[in-house]
C-alpha positions, 0 to 999 in steps of 0.5 A, spaced: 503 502 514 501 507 518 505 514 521 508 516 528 501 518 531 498 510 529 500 507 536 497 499 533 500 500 526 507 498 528 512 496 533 514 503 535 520 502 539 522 498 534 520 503 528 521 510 532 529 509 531 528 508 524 523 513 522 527 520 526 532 518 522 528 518 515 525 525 517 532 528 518 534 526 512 527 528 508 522 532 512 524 539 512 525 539 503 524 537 497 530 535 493 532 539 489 529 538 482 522 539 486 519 545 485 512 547 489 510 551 484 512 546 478 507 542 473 509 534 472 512 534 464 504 532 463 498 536 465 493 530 466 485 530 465 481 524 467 479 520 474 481 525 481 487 522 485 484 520 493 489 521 498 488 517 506 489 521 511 490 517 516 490 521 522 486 526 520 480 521 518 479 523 511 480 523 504 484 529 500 481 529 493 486 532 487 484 534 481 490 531 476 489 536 470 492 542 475 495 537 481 490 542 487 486 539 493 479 540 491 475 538 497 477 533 503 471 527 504 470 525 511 470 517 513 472 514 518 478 513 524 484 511 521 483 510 514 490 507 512 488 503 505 484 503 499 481 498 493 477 498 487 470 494 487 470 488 481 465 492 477 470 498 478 464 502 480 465 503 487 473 505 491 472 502 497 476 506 503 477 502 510 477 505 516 480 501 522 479 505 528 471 506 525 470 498 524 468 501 517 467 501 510 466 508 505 464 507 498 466 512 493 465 514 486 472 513 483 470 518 477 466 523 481 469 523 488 462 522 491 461 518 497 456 513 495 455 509 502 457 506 509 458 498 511 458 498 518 461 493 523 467 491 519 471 489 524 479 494 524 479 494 517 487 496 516 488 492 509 483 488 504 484 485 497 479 482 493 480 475 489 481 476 482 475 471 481 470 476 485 468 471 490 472 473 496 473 479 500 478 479 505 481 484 511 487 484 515 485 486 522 492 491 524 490 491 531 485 485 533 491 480 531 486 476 526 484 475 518 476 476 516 475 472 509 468 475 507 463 472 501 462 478 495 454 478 492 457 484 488 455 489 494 455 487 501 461 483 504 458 476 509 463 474 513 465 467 512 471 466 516 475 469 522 482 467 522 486 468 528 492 469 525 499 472 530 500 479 532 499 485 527 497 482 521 499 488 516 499 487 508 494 482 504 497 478 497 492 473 494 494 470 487 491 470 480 488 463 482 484 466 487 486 461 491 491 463 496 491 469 501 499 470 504 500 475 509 505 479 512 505 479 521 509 485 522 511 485 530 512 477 529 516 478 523 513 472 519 508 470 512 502 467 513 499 462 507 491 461 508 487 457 503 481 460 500 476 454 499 477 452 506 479 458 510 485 455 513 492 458 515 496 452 512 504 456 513 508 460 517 515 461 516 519 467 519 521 473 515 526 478 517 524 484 520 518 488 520 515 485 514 510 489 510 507 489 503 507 483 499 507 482 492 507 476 487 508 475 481 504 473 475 506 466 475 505 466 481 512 463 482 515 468 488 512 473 492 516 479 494 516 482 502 518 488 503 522 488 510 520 496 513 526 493 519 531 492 514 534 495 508 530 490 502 525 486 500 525 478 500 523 473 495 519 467 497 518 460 492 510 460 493 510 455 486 505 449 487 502 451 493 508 449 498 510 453 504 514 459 502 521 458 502 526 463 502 530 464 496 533 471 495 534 478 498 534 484 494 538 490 497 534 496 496 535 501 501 532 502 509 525 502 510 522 498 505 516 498 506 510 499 501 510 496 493 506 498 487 507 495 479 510 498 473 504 496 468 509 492 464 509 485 467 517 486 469 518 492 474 514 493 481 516 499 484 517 499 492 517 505 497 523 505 502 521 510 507 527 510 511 532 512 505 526 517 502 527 513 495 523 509 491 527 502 488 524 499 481 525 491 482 526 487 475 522 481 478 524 477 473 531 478 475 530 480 482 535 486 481 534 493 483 535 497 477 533 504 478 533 509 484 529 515 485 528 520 491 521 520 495 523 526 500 520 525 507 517 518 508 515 515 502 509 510 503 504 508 498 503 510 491 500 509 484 503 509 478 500 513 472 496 509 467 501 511 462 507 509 467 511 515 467 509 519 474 509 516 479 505 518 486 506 518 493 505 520 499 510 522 503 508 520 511 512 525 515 511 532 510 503 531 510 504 531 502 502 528 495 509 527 492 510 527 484 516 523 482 517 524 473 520 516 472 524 519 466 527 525 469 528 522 475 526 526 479 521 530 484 516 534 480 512 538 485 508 537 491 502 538 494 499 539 501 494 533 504 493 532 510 496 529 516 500 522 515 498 521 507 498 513 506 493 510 501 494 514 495 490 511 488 487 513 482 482 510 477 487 511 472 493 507 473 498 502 470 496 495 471 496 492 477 502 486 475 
């Protein structure tokens, strides 16, 4: 999801309300185990972390082993989201505003090169089978299903889908996208095989990322309008029915797994925290605090730090799992979304 300078990214009269009062509870500080200066419990050596800034047009690179911005990678306007090539050799970020793609070495930070006329590439998401590649156009109102060779993405559909298409979700059949529509407030279900939108129903407000679950029974919405997360039944194909709601605090917003095939973390950028979802319980069961706009984040591979970009701060903020608490932070550009490393925890 994008910041305050992102005009398209979200309806902003709608939002603006919720984000000042987010930054007056979390722009200025830190909480106060957050120390600048202060090492996470564990130096950690291997894959630098990428950092999106959005409105800067480029790419922070941080070296894990002492958390220190080595070099900035320019890319293109608007870079907001981020995802791993299927032969892992390449992450690719998308920048919308610029119609492009830059690929970039996970392990060594090079950029390596740029695909060209892909139309507003807000989010994308590959099909777990690797056959499929898929944007969501933020601004253009429209989903592009794209055919993988292994290198060069070849647009095969364009779904006109409603206004403000925003976060992706494919199942690990690879046979159905879902798709939250952020200025209408609904979920689209879309059919890869025949490239058809087959369900829409409506959400609460301001729906954002999704995420299924590995049965791919329920897939979870988180309401940046509201103060929690939706859990659809998505079971056998059908339209997504409505089944829960679960209280996770305002501005729920961006969701990332623990690794353990239980726990999702979600983002609430209004409250400044990060919740933990037991999925199996569909139940909040932990709280950490995430200052000033918490938005995307990744999870280290041994799931015990947890990184996120802080929106309103121009941060990378560094969450300790087991303390619970805000170990240090590190200066990024302006309006940081994509956060990711090639060393994480399992996606599910």
């Amino acid at each position: 999801m994008a910041g305050l300078g992102h005009a398209r990214a979200i309806d902003r009269r709608r939002f603006l309300a919720l984000a000042a009062a987010g930054g007056a509870l979390g722009l200025s500080s830190a909480p106060s185990g957050a120390q600048q200066g202060a090492a996470p419990t564990a130096s950690r050596k291997g894959a630098p972390v990428f950092v999106l800034n959005s409105l800067d047009g480029d790419v922070s690179v941080i070296d894990p082993a002492d958390w220190t911005e080595t070099k900035r990678i320019p890319t293109g306007k608007e870079p907001h989201h981020l995802y791993l090539t299927p032969d892992e050799k390449s992450v690719i970020v998308a920048n919308a505003a610029s119609d492009s793609l830059t690929f970039i070495d996970p392990r060594t930070a090079e950029v390596q090169r740029v695909v060209r006329d892909i139309r507003d590439p807000y989010h994308l998401r590959f099909s777990p089978d690797m056959k499929w590649f898929v944007t969501a156009a933020n601004r253009l109102n429209h989903i592009d299903i794209y055919s993988w060779d292994g290198r060069d993405p070849k647009l095969v559909k364009r779904i006109p889908t409603g206004k403000t298409p925003s976060h992706l979700w494919i199942d690990t059949r690879s046979s159905t996208v879902w798709s939250s529509m952020q200025d209408s407030d609904e979920l689209v279900m879309i059919d890869l095989a025949t490239q058809t939108l087959l369900h829409r129903v409506k959400t609460g407000p301001l729906p954002a990322d999704v995420f299924g679950t590995p049965d791919n029974r329920h897939l979870l919405v988180g309401l940046t309008g509201g103060d929690g997360v939706e859990v659809y039944d998505v079971a056998d194909g059908k339209a997504p029915q409505l089944v829960q709601k679960i209280p996770t605090g305002k501005g729920a917003h961006a969701f990332r797994a623990a690794g353990d095939k239980r726990h999702v973390f979600v983002s609430n950028r209004v409250a400044n925290t990060i919740s933990k979802i037991d999925y199996t319980r569909f139940t909040a069961v932990d709280t950490f605090p995430a200052p000033a706009g918490p938005d995307c984040m990744d999870i280290s591979a041994d799931g015990a730090l947890i990184m996120v970009g802080s929106r309103w701060a121009g941060k990378l903020t560094l969450i300790d799992v087991a303390q619970r608490k805000v170990v240090r932070q590190v200066k990024v550009g302006k309006s940081p979304h994509g956060v990711w490393t090639l060393d994480h925890a399992p996606r599910l």
